[in-house]
N, C-alpha and C positions, 0 to 999 in steps of 0.2 A: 504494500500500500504506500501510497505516496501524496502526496499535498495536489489537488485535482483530477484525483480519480473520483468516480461517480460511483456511488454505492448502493446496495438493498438494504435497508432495518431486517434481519432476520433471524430474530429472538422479540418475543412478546412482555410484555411489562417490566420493561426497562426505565419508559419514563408514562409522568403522570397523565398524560394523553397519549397512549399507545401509537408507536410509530409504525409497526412492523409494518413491513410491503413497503415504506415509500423510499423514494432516492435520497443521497443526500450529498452533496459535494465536501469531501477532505479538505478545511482549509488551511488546521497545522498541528501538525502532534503535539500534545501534552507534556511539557517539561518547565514544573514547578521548579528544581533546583537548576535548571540553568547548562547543567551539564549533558557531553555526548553521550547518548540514548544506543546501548546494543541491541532494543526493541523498542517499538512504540505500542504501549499497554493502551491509551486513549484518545482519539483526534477530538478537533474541535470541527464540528461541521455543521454544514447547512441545508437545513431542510427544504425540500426544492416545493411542499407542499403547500408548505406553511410560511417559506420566507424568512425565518425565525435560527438560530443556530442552537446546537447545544451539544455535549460530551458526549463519546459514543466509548465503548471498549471497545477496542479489532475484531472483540469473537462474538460480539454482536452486529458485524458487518461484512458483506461479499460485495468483491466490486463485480462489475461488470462491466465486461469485455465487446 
């Protein structure tokens, strides 16, 4: 995964309006302390639904090809 890839919600009650099914655009990995990331655990992305961004974990996300 990478910063502009287009993705699927695809795990259910992650957040408090359920996303699952919709797209969301990667805008940039999660790094609180600042330092180089051997994984990215969370992006910050944006829902292509709703307009709106919010955290995702990677293993509630598949991009699409």
């Amino acid at each position: 995964m990478k910063a502009g890839d287009l993705c699927r919600v695809i795990r259910k009650g992650t957040h408090i309006r359920c996303q699952y099914g919709e797209y969301v655009i990667l805008l940039k990995p999660l790094n609180p302390m600042n330092k180089p990331l051997k994984e990215v655990l969370f992006w910050e992305a944006l829902n292509m639904t709703t307009g709106k961004w919010h955290h995702h974990d990677t293993k509630d996300l598949e991009v699409i090809k």
